[in-house]
BALOBA-1460 file (C-alpha; in Angstrom, 3 decimals):
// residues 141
<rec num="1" residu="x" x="0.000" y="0.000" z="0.000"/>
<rec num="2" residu="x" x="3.202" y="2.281" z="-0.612"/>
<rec num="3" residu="x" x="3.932" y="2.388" z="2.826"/>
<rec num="4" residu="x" x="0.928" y="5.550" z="3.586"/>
<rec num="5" residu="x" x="-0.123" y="6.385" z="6.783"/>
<rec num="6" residu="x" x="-3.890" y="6.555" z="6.391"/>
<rec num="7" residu="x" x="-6.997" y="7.448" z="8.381"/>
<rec num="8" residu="x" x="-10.669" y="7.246" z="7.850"/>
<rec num="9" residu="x" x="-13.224" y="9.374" z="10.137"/>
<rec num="10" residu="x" x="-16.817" y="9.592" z="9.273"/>
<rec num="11" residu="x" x="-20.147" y="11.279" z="10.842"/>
<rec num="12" residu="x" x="-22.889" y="8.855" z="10.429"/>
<rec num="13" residu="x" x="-26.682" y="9.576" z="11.837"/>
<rec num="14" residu="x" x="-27.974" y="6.382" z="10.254"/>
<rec num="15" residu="x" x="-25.173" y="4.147" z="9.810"/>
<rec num="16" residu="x" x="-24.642" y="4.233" z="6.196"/>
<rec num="17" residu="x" x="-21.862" y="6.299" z="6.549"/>
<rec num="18" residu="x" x="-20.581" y="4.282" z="8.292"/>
<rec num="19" residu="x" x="-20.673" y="0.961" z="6.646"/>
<rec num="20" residu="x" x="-18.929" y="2.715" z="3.675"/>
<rec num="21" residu="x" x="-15.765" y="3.554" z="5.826"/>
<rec num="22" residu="x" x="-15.383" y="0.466" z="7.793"/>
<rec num="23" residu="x" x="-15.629" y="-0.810" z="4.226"/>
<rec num="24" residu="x" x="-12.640" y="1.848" z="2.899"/>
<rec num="25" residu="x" x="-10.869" y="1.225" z="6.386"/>
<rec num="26" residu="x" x="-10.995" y="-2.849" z="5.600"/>
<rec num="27" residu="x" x="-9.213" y="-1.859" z="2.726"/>
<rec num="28" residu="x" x="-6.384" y="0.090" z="3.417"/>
<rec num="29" residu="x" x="-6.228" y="-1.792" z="6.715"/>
<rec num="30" residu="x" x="-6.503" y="0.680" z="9.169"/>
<rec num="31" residu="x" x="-9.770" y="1.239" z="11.488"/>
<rec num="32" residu="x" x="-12.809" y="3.788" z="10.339"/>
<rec num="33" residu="x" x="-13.179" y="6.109" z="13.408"/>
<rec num="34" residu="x" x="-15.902" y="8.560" z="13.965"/>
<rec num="35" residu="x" x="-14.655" y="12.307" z="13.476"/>
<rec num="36" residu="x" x="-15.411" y="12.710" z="17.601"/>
<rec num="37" residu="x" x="-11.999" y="11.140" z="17.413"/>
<rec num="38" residu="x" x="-9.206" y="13.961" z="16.091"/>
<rec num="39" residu="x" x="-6.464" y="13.609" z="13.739"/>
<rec num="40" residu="x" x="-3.607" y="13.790" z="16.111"/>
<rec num="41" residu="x" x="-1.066" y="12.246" z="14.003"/>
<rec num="42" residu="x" x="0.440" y="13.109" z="10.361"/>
<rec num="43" residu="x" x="-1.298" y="11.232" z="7.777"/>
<rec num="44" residu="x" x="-0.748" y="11.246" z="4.200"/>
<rec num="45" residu="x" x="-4.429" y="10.427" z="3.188"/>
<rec num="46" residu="x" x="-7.523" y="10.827" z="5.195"/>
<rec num="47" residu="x" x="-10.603" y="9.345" z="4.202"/>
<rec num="48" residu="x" x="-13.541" y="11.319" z="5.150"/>
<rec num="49" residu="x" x="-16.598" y="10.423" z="5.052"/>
<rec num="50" residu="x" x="-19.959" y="12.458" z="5.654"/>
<rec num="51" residu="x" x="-23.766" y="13.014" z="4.194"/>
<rec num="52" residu="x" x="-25.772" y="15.837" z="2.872"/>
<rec num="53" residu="x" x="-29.143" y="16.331" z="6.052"/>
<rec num="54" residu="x" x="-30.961" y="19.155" z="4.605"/>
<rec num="55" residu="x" x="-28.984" y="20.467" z="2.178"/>
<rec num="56" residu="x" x="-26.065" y="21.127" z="3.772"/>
<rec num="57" residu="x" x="-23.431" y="19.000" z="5.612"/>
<rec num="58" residu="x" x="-23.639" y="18.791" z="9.196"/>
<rec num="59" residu="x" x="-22.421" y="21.193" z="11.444"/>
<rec num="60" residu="x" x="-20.105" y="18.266" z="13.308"/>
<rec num="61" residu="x" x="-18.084" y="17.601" z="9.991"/>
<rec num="62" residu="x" x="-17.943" y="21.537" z="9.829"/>
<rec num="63" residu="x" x="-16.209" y="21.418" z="13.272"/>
<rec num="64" residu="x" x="-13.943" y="19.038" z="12.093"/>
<rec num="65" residu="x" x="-12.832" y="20.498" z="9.558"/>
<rec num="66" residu="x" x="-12.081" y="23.475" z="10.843"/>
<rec num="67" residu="x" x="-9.987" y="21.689" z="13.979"/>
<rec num="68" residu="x" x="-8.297" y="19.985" z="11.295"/>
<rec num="69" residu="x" x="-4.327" y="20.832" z="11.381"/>
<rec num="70" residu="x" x="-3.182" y="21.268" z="7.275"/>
<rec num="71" residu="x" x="0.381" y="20.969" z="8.597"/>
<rec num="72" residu="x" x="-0.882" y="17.216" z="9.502"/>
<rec num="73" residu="x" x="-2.683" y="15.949" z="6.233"/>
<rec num="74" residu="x" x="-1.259" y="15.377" z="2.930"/>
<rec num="75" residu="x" x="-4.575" y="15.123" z="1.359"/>
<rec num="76" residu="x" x="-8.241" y="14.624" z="2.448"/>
<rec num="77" residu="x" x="-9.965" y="12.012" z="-0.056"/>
<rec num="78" residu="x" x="-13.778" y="12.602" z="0.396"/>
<rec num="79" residu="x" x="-16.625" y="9.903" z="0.235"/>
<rec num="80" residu="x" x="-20.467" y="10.315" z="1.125"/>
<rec num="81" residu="x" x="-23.625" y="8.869" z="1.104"/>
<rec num="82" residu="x" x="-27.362" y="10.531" z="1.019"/>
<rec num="83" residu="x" x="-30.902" y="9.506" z="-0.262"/>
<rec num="84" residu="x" x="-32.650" y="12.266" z="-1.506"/>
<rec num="85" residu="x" x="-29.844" y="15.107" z="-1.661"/>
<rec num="86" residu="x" x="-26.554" y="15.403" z="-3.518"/>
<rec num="87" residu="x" x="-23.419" y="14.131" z="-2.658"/>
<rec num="88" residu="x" x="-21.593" y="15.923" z="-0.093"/>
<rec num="89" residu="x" x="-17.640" y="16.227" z="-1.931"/>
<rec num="90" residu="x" x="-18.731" y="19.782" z="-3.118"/>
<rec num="91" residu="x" x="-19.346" y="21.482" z="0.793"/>
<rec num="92" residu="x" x="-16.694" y="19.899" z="2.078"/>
<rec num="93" residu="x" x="-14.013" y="19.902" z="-0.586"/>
<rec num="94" residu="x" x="-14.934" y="24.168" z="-0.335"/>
<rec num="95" residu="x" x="-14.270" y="24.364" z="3.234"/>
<rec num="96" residu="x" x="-10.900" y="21.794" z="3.401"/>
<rec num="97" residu="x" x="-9.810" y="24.224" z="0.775"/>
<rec num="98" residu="x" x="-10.348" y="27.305" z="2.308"/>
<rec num="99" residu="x" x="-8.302" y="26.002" z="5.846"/>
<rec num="100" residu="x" x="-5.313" y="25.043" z="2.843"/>
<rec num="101" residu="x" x="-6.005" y="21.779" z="2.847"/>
<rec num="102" residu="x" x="-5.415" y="19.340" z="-0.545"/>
<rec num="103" residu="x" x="-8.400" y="17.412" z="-1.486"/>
<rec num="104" residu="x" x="-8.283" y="14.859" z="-3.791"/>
<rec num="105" residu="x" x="-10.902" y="15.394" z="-6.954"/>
<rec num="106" residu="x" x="-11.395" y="11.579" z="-6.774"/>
<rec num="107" residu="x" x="-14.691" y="10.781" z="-4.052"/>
<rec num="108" residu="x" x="-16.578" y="8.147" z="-3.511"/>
<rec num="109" residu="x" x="-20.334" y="8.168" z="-3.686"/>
<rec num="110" residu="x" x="-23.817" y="5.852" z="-2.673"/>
<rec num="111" residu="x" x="-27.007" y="6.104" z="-2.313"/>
<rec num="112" residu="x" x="-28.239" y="5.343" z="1.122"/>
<rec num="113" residu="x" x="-31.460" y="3.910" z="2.119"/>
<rec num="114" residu="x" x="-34.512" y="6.770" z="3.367"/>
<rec num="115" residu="x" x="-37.911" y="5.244" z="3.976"/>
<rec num="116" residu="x" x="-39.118" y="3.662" z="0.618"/>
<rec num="117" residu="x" x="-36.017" y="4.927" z="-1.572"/>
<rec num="118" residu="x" x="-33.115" y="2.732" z="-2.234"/>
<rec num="119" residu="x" x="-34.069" y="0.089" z="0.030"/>
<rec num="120" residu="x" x="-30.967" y="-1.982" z="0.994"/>
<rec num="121" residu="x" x="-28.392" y="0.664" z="0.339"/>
<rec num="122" residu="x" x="-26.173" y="0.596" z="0.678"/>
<rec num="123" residu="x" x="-25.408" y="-2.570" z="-0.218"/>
<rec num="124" residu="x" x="-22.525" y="-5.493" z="-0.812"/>
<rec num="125" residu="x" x="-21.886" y="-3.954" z="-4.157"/>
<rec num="126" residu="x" x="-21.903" y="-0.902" z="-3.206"/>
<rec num="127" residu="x" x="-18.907" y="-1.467" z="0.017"/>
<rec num="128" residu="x" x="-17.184" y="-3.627" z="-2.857"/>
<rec num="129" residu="x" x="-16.881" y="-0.251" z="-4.793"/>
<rec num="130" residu="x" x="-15.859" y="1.313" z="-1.680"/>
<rec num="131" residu="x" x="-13.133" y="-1.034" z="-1.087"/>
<rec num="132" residu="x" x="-11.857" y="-1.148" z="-4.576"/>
<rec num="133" residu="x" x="-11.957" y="2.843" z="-4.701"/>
<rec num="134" residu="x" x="-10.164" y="3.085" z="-1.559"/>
<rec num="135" residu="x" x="-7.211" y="0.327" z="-2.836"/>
<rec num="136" residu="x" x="-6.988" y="2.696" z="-6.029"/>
<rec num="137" residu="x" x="-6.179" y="5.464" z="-3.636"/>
<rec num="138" residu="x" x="-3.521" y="4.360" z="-2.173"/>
<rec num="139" residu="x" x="-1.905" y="2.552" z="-4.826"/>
<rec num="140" residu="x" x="-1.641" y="5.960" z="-6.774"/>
<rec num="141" residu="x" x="-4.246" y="5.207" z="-9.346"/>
């Protein structure tokens, strides 16, 4: 895995969140942490991971981000999950960007289950994708 030191965090209200980044964690074999847990050491990547409630991202990814230290991360890769609204790389890629933080331009993104819509989501072939995005990642691809 080139040797990286990588992290994964994620804020997760219903658990699909979640299940994506124990998913990318199981893949670049580390552990998928919620963000109540800071980034203390350096890390080259950091997986984060995060939904769109209401339009907007929550305001506990917004704290993390801005408690993040850019001296510590090489680059923030983003991945998210919603039912109804759009994925959430655009919000947070703006405000990683504007503490001087790199974000990759390669996220992840599934639907997640809400009531009626995409029942099952996400599902084994969707944390397949998540995995084999993840090894891409790191492997530079």
């Amino acid at each position: 895995m080139n040797n990286l030191n990588v992290a994964v965090r994620y804020f997760s209200k219903s658990g699909h969140t979640k299940k994506v980044a124990e998913a990318i964690a199981e893949a670049v074999g580390c552990t998928a942490v919620p963000i109540s847990v800071p980034v203390d050491a350096n890390v080259d990547v950091l997986f984060l991971g995060a939904s769109v409630y209401w339009g907007g991202i929550s305001s506990e990814v917004k704290e993390f981000i801005d408690k993040l230290d850019k001296d510590k991360i090489g680059k923030v890769v983003v991945f998210s999950t919603s039912a109804l609204a759009e994925r959430a790389f655009p919000q947070i890629k703006q405000r990683l960007q504007d503490k001087g933080i790199r974000v990759d331009e390669k996220n992840f993104y599934c639907r997640g289950e809400f009531t009626a819509l995409h029942k099952g989501h996400p599902n084994d072939d969707d944390l397949k994708s998540a995995k084999k995005f993840a090894a891409k990642i790191v492997k530079g691809e």
